[in-house]
Legacy VTK file of the C-alpha trace (Angstrom):
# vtk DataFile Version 3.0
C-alpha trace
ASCII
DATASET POLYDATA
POINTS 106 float
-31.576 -15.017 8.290
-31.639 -17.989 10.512
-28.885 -19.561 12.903
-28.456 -22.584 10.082
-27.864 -19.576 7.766
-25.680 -17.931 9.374
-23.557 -21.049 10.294
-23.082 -22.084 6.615
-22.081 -18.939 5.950
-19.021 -19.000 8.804
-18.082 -22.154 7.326
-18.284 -21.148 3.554
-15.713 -17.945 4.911
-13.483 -20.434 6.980
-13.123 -22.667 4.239
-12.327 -19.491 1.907
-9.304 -18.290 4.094
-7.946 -21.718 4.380
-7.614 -21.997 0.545
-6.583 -17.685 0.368
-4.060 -18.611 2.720
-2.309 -21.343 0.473
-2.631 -19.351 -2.432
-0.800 -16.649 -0.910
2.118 -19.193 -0.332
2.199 -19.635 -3.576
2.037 -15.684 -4.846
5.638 -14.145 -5.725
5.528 -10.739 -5.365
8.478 -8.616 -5.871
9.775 -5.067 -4.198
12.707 -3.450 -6.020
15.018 -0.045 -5.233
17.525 1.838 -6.332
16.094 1.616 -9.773
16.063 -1.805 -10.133
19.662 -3.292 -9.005
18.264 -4.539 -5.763
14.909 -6.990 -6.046
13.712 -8.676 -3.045
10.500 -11.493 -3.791
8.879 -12.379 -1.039
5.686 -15.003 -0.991
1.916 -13.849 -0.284
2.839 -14.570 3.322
5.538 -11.742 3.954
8.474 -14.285 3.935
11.208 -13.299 1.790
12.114 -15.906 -0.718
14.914 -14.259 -2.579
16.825 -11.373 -3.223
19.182 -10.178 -6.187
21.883 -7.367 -6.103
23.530 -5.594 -9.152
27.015 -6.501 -8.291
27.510 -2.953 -9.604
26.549 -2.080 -6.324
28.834 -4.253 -4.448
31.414 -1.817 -2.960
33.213 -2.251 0.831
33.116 1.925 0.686
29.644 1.895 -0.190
28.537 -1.152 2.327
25.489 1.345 4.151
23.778 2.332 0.728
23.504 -1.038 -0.576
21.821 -2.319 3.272
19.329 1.083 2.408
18.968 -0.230 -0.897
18.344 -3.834 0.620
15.627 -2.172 3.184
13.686 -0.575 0.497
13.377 -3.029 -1.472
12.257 -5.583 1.003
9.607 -2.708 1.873
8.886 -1.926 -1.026
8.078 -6.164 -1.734
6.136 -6.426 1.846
3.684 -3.181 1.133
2.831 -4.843 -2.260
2.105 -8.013 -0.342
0.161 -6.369 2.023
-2.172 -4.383 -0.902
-2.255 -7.809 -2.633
-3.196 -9.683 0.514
-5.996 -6.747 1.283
-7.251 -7.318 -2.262
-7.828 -10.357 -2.139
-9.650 -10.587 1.082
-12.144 -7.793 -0.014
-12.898 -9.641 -3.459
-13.565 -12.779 -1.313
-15.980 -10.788 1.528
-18.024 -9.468 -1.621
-16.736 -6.161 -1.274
-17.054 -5.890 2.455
-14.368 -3.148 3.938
-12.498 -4.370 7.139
-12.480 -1.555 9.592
-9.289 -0.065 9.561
-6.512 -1.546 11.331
-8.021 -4.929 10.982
-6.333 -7.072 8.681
-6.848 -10.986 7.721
-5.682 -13.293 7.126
-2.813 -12.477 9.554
LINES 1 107
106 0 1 2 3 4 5 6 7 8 9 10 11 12 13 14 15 16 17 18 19 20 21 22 23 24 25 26 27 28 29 30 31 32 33 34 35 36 37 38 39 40 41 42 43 44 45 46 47 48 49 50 51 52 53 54 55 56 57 58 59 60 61 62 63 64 65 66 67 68 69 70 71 72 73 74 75 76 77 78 79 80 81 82 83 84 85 86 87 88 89 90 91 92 93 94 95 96 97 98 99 100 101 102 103 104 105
């Protein structure tokens, strides 16, 4: 493979992230706990965009199970970002593993 190769090839990955990365702005991806009655959605990004509570759970008594509830959930939402995120940069490396630890496009 020759430099000229190789440089078209840099830019053909550059130009790749740039349009991964505003697709993932656009993904909603949702987390949810306690069986459903708290959803968090957060974009392809990580950044939270929303989040619903059954106002079942909505107790003064109860305050520090519902913020669990709220944690989970927004975990739940980011790890399902990050497998989607990981995804999609494999498929778009042809199947090429990052070492681990690595991670694009953040």
């Amino acid at each position: 493979m020759n430099i000229g190769q190789m440089m078209k090839q840099v830019q053909d990955m550059q130009t790749k992230m740039a349009d991964m990365q505003n697709r993932l702005g656009e993904l909603e991806v949702t987390g949810q706990s306690g069986g459903g009655m708290v959803v968090a959605t957060m974009n392809g990004k990580g950044e939270m965009k929303k989040i619903k509570i059954d106002a079942k759970l909505i107790d003064p008594a109860e305050i520090e199970m519902l913020e669990d509830l709220i944690v989970a959930a927004c975990n739940d939402a980011k790890q399902k970002v990050d497998q989607n995120v990981a995804s999609k940069t494999e498929e778009m490396m042809g199947g090429i593993k990052l070492p681990p630890g690595v991670k694009l496009p953040f």
